[in-house]
FIFI-44262 format. One record per atom (N, C-alpha, C): atom name; residue in one letter; z, y, x. Coordinates in nm, 2 decimals. Layout:
N
- name, resn, z, y, x
- CA, A, Z, Y, X .
...
This chain:
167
- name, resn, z, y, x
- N, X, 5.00, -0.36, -5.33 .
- CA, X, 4.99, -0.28, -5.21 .
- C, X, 5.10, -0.17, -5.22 .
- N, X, 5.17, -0.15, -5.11 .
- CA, X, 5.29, -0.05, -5.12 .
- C, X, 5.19, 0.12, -5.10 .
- N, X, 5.30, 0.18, -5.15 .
- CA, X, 5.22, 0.36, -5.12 .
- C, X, 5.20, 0.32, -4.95 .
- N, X, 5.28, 0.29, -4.87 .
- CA, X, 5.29, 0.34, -4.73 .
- C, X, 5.15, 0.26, -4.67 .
- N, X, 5.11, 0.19, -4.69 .
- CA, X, 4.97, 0.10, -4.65 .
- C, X, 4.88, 0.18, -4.75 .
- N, X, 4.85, 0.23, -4.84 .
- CA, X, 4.77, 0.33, -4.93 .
- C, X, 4.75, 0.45, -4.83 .
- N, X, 4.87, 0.53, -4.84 .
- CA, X, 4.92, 0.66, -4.75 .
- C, X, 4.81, 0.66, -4.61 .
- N, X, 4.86, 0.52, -4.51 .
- CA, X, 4.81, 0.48, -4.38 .
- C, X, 4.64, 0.51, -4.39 .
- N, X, 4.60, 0.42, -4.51 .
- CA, X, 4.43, 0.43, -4.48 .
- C, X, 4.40, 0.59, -4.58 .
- N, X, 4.49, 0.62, -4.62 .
- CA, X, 4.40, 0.77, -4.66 .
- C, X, 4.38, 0.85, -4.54 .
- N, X, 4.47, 0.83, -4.44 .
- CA, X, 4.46, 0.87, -4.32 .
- C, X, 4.40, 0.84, -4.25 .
- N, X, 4.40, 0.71, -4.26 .
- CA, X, 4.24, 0.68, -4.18 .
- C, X, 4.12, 0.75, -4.19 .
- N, X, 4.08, 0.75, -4.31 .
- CA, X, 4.00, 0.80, -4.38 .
- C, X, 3.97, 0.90, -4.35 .
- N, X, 4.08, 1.01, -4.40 .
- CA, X, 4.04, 1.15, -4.35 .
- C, X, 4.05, 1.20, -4.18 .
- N, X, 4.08, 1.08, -4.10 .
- CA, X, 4.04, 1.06, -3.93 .
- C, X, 3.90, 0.99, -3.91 .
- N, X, 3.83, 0.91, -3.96 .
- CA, X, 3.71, 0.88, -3.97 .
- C, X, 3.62, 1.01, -4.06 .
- N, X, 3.65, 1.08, -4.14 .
- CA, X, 3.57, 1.18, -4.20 .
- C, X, 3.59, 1.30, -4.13 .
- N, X, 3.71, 1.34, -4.06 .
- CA, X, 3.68, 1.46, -3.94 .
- C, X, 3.59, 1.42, -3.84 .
- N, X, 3.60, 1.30, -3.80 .
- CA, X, 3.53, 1.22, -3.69 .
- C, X, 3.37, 1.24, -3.72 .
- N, X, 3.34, 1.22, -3.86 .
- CA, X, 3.20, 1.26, -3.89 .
- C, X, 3.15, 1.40, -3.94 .
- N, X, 3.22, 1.49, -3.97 .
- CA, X, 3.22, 1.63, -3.97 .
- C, X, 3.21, 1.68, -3.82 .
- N, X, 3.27, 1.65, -3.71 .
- CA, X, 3.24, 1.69, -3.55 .
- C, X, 3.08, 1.65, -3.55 .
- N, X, 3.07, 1.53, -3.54 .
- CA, X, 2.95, 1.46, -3.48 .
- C, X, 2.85, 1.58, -3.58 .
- N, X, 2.85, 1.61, -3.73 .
- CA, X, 2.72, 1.67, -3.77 .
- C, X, 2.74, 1.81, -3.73 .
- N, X, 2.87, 1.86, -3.72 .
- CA, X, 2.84, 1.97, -3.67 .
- C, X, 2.80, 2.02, -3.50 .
- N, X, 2.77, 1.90, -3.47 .
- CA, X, 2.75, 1.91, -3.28 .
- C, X, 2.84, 1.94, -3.20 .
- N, X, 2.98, 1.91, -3.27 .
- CA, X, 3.12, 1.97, -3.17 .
- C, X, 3.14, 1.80, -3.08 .
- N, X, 3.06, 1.82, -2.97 .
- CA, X, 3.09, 1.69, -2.89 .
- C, X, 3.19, 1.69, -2.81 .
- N, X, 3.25, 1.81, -2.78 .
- CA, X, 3.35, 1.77, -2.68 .
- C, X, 3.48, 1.75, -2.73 .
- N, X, 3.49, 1.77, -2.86 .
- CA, X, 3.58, 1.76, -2.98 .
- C, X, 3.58, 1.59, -3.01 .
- N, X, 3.43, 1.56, -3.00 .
- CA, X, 3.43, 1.42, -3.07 .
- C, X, 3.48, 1.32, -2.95 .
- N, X, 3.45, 1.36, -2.86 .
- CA, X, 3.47, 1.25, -2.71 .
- C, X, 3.62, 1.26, -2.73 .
- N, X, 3.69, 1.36, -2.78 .
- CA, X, 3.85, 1.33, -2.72 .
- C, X, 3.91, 1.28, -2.83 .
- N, X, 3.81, 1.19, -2.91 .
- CA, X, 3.87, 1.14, -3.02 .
- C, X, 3.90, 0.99, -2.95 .
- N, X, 3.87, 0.93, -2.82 .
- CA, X, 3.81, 0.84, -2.77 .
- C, X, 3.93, 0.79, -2.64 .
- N, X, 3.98, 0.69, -2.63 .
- CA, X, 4.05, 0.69, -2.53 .
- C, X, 3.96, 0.65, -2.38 .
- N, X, 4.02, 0.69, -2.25 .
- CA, X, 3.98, 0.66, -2.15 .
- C, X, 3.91, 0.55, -2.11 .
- N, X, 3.94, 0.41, -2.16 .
- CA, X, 3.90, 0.32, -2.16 .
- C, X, 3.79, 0.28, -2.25 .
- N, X, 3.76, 0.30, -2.34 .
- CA, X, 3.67, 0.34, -2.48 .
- C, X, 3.60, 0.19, -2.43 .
- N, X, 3.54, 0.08, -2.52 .
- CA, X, 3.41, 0.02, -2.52 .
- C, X, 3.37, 0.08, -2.67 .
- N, X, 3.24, 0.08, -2.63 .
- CA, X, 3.17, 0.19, -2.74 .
- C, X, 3.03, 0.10, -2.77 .
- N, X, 2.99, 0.02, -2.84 .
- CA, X, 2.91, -0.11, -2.85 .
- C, X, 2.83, -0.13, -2.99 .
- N, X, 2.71, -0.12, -2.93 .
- CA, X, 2.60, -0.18, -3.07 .
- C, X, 2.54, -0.31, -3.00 .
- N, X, 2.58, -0.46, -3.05 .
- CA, X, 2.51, -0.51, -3.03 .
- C, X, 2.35, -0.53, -3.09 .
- N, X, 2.31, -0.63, -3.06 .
- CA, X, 2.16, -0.63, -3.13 .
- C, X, 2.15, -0.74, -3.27 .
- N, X, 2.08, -0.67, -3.37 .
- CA, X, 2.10, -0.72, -3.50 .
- C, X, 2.03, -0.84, -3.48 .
- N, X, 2.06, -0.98, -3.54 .
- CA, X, 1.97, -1.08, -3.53 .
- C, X, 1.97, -1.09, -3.67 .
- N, X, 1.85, -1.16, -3.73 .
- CA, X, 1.84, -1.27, -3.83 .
- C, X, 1.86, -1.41, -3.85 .
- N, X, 1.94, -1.45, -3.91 .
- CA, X, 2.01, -1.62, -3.85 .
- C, X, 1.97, -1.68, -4.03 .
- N, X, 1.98, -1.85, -3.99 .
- CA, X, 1.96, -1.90, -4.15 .
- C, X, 2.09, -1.89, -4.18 .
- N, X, 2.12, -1.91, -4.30 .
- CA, X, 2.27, -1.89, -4.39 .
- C, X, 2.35, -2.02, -4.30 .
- N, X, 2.33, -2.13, -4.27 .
- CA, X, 2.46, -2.20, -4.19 .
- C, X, 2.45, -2.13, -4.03 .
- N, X, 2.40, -2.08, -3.98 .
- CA, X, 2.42, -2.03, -3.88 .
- C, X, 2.47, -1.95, -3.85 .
- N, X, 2.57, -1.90, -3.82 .
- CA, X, 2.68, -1.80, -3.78 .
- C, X, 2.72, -1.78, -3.62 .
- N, X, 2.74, -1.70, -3.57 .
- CA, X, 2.70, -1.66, -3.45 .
- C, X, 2.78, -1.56, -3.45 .
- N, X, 2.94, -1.50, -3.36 .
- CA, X, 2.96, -1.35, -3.34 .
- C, X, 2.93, -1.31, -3.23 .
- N, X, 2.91, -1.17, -3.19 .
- CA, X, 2.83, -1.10, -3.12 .
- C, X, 2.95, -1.07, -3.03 .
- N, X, 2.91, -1.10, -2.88 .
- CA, X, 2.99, -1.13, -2.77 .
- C, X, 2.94, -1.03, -2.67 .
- N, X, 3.05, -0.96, -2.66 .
- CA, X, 2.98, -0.78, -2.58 .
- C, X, 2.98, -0.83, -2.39 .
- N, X, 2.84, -0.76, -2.35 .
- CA, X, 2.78, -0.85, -2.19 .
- C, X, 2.68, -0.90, -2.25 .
- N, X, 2.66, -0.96, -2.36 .
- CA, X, 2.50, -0.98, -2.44 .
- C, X, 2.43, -0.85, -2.46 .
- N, X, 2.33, -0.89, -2.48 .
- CA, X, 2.21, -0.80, -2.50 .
- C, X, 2.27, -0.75, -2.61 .
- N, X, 2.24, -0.58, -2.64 .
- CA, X, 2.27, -0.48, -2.68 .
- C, X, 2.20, -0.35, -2.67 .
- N, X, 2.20, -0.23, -2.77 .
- CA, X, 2.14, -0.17, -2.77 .
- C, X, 2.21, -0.05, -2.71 .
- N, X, 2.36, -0.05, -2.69 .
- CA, X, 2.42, 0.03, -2.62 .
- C, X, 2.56, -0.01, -2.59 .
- N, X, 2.61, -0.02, -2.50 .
- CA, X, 2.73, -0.09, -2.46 .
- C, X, 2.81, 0.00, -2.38 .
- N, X, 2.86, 0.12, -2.36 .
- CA, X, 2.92, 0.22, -2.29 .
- C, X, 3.05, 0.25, -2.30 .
- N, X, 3.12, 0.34, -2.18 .
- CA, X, 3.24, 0.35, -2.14 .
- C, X, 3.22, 0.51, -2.23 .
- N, X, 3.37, 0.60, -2.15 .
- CA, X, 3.40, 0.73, -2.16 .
- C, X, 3.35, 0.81, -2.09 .
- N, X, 3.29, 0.73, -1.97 .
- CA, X, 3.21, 0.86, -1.86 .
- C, X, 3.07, 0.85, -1.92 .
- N, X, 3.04, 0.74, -1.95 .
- CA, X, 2.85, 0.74, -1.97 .
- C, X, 2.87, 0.81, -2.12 .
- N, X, 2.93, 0.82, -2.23 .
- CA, X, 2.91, 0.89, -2.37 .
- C, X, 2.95, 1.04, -2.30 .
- N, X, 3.00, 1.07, -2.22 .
- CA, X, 3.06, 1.23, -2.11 .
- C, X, 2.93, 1.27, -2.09 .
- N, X, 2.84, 1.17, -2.00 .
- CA, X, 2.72, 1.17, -1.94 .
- C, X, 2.58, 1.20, -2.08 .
- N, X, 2.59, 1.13, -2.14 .
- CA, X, 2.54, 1.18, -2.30 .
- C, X, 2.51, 1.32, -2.36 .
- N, X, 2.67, 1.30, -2.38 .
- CA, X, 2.69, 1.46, -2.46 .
- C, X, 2.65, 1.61, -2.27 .
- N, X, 2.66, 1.56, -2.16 .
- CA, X, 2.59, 1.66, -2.08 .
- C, X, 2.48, 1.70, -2.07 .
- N, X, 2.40, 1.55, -2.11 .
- CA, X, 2.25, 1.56, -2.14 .
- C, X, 2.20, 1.66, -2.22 .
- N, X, 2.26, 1.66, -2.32 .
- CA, X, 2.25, 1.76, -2.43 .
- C, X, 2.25, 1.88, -2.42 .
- N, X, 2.37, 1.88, -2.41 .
- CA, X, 2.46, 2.03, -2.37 .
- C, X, 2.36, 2.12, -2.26 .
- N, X, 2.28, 2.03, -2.16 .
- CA, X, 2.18, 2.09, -2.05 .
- C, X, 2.04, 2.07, -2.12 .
- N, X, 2.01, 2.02, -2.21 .
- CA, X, 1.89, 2.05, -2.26 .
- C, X, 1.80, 1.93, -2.21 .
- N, X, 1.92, 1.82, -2.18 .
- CA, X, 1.80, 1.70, -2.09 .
- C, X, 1.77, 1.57, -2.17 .
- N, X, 1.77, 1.59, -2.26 .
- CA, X, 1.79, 1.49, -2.38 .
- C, X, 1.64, 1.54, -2.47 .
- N, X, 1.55, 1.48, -2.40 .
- CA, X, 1.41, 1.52, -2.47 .
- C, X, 1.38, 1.53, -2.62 .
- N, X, 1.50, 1.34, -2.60 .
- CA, X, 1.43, 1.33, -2.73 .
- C, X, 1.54, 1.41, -2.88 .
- N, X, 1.62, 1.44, -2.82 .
- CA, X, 1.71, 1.55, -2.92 .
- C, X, 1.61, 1.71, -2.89 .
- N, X, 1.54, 1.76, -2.88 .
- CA, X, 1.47, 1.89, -2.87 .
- C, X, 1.35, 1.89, -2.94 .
- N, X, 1.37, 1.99, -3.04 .
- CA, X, 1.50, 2.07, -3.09 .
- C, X, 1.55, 1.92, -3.13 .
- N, X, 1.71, 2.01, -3.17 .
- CA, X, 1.82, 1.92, -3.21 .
- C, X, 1.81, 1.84, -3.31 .
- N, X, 1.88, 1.73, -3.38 .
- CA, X, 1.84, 1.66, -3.55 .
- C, X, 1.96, 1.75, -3.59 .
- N, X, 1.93, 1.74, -3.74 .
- CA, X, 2.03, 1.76, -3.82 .
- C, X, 2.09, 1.63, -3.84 .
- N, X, 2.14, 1.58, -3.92 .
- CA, X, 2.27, 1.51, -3.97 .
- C, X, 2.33, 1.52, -4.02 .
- N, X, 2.32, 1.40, -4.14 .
- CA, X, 2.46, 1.41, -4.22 .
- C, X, 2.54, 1.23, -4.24 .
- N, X, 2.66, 1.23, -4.23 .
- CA, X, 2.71, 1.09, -4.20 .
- C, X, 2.78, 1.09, -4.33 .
- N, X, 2.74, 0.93, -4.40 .
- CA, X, 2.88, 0.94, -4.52 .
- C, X, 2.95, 0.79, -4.48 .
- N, X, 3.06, 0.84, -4.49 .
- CA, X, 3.16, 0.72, -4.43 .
- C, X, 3.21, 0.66, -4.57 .
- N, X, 3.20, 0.51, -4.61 .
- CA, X, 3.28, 0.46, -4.69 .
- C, X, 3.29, 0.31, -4.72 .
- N, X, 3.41, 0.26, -4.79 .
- CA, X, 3.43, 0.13, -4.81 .
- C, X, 3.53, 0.09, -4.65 .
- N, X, 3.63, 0.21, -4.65 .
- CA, X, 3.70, 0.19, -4.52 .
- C, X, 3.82, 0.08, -4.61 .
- N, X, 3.82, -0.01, -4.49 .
- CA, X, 3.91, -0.10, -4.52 .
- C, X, 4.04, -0.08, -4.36 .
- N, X, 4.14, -0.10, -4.41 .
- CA, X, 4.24, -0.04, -4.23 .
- C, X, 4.36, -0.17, -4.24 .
- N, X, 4.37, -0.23, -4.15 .
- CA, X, 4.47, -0.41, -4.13 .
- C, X, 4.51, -0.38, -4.03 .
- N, X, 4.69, -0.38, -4.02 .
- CA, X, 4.76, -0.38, -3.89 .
- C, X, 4.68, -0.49, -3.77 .
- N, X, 4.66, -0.45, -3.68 .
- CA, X, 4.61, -0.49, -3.53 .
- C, X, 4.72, -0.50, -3.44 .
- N, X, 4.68, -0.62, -3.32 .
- CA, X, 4.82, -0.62, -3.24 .
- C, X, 4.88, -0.49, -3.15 .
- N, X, 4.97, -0.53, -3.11 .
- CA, X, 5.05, -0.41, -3.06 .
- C, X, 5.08, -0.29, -3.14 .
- N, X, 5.08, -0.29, -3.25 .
- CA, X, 5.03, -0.16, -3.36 .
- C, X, 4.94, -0.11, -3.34 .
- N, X, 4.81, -0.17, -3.27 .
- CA, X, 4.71, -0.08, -3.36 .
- C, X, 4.67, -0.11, -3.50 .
- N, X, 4.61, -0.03, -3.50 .
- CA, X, 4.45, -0.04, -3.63 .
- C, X, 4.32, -0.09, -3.63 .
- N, X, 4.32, -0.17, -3.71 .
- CA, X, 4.15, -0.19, -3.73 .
- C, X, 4.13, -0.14, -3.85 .
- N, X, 4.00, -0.07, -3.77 .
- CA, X, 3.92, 0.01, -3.97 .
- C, X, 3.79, 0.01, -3.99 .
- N, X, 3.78, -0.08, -4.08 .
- CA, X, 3.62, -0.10, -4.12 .
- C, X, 3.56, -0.01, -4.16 .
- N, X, 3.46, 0.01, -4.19 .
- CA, X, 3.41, 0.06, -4.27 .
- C, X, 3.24, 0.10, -4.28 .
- N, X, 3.14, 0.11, -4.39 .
- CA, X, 3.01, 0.11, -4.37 .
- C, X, 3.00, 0.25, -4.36 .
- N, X, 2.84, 0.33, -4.27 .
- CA, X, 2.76, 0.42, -4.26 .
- C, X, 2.63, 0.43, -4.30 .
- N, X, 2.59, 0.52, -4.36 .
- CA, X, 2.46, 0.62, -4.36 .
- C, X, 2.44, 0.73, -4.32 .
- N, X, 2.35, 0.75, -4.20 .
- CA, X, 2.35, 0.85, -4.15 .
- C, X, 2.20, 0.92, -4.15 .
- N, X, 2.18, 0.99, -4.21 .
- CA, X, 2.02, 1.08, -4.24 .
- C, X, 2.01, 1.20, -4.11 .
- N, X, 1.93, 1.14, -4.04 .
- CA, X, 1.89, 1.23, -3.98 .
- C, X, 1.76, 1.31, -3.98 .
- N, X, 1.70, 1.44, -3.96 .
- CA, X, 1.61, 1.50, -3.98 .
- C, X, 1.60, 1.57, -3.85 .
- N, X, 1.43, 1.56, -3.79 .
- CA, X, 1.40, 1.64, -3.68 .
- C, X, 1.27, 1.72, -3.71 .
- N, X, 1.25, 1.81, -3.66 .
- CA, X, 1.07, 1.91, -3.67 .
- C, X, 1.06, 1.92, -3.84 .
- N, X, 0.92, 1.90, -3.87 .
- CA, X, 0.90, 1.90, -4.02 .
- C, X, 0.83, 1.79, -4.11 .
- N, X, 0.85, 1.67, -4.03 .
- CA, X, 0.84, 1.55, -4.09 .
- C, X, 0.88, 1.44, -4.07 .
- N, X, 0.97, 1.43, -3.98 .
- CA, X, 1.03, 1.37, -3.89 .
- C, X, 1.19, 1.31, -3.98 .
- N, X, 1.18, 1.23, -4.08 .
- CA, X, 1.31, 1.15, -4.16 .
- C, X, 1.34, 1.06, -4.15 .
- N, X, 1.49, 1.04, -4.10 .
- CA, X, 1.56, 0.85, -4.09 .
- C, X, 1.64, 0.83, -4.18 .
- N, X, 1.69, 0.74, -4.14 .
- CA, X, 1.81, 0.67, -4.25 .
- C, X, 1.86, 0.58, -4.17 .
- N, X, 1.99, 0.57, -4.12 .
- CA, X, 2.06, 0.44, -3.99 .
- C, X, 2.15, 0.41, -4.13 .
- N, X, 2.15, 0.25, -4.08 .
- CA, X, 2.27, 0.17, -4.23 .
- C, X, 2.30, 0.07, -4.16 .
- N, X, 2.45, 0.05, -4.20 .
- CA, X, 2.52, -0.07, -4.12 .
- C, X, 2.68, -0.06, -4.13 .
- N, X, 2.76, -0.09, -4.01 .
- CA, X, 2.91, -0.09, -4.06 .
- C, X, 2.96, -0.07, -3.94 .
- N, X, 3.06, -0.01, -3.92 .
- CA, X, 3.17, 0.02, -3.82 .
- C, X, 3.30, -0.02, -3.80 .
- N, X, 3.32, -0.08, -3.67 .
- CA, X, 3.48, -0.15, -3.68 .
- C, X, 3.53, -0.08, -3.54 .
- N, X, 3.62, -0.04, -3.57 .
- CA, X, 3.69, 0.05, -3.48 .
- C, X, 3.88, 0.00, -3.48 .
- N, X, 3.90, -0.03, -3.32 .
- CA, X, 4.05, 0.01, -3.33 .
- C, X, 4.07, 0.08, -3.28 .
- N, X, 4.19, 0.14, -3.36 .
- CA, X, 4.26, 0.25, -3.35 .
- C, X, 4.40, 0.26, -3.22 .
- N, X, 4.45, 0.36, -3.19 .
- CA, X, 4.56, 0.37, -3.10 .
- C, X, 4.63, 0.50, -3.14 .
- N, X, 4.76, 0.45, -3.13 .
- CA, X, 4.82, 0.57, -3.14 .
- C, X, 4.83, 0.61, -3.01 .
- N, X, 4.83, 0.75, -2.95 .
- CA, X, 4.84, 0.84, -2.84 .
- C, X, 4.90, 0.98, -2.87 .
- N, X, 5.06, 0.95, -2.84 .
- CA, X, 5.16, 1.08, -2.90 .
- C, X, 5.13, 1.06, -3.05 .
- N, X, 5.14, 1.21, -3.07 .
- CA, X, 5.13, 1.23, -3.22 .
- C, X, 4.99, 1.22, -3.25 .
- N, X, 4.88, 1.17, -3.21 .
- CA, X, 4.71, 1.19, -3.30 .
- C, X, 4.68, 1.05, -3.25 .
- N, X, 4.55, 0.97, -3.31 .
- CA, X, 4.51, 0.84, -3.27 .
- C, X, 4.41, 0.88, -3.21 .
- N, X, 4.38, 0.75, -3.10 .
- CA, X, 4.25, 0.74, -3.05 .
- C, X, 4.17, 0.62, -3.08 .
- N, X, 4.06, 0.66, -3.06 .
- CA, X, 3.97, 0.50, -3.03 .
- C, X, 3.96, 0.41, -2.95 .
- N, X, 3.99, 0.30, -2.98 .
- CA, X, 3.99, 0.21, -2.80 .
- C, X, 3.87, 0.16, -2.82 .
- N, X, 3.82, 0.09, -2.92 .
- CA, X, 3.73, 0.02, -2.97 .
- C, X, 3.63, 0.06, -3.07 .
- N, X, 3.50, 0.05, -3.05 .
- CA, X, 3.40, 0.06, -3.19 .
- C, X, 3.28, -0.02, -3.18 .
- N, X, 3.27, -0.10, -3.27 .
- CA, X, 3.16, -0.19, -3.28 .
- C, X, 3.08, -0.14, -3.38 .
- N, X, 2.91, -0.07, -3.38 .
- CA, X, 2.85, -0.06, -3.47 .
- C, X, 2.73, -0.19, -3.48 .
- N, X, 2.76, -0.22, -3.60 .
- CA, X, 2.63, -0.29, -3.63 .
- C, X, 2.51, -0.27, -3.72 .
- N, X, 2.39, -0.27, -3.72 .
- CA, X, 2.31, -0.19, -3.83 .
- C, X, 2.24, -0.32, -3.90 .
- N, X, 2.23, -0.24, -4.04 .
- CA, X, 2.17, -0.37, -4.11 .
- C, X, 2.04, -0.38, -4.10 .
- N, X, 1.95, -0.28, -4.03 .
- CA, X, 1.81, -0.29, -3.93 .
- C, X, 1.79, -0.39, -3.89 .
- N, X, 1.68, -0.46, -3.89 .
- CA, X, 1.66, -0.58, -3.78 .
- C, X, 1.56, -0.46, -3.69 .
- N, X, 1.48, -0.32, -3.76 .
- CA, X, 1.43, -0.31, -3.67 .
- C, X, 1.47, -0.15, -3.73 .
- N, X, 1.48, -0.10, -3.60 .
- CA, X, 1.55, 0.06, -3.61 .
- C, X, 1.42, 0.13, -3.64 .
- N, X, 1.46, 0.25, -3.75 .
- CA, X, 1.32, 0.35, -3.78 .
- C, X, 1.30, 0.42, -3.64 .
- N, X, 1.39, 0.43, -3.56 .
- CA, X, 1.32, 0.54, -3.42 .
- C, X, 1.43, 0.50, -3.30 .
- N, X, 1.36, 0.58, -3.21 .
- CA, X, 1.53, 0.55, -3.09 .
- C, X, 1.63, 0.60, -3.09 .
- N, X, 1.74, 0.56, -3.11 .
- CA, X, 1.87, 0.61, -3.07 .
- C, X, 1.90, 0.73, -3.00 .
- N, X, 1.94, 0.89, -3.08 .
- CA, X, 1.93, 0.99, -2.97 .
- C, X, 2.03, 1.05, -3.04 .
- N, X, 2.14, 0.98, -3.14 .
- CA, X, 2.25, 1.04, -3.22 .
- C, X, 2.36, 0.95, -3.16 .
- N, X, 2.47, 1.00, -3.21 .
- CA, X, 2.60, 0.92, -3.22 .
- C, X, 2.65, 0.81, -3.32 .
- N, X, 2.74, 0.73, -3.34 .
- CA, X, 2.77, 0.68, -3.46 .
- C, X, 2.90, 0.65, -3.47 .
């Protein structure tokens, strides 16, 4: 491996760990413009398959969230106005990003793997744990990257609660 592909994903890195420092500290309008205009933003749904059966997940399938840049806009509004029940009061959060892997993509982008745990805590007994992996491409835009792409998948077949965080 040359420095300059080492260099690239340290960078990655520390763009996916700002990325998770916004989201826990609730700076959403920070995190949305990490996101390009066109953004697909996609959890499909976890299946269980036997070991010869292989299957990849084809976005327009059933999903547990499949969104642009105006509906995650529409999201973080919810919030921000206090319409988001099920965030009230707020969770805390903490995300640990690792095992990023980063492989030239066409046109020069990036693709960057990599797995999540994200602990969330609400009221005073209220504890999760989301686990799974993230593939994201990257874009360059001027001098900072954006997201065009993220696919999360959780290694859940069945989620501890509903979905009222980011990933």
């Amino acid at each position: 491996m040359t420095n300059s592909l080492t260099d690239l994903r340290r960078d990655v890195e520390d763009f996916l760990y700002s990325e998770a420092k916004m989201l826990d500290e609730q700076r959403y309008d920070e995190w949305l413009d990490l996101f390009t205009e066109d953004v697909h933003y996609w959890m499909p749904i976890t299946e269980t398959r036997e070991v010869r059966q292989h299957r990849d997940h084809v976005p327009g399938e059933w999903s547990l969230m499949e969104e642009d840049a105006r509906f995650l806009a529409k999201r973080i509004e919810r919030l921000a106005g206090g319409l988001a029940h099920a965030e009230q009061p707020r969770s805390r959060t903490r995300r640990f990003i690792s095992n990023v892997l980063v492989t030239p993509g066409p046109d020069g982008d990036l693709v960057a793997e990599c797995n999540f745990i994200i602990f969330q805590s609400r009221r005073a007994n209220s504890e999760q744990f989301f686990v799974g992996s993230r593939r994201d491409r990257i874009v360059t835009s001027g001098e900072s990257w954006k997201i065009a792409e993220r696919t999360v998948l959780f290694d859940h077949r069945v989620l501890p609660r509903a979905i009222s965080i980011f990933f």
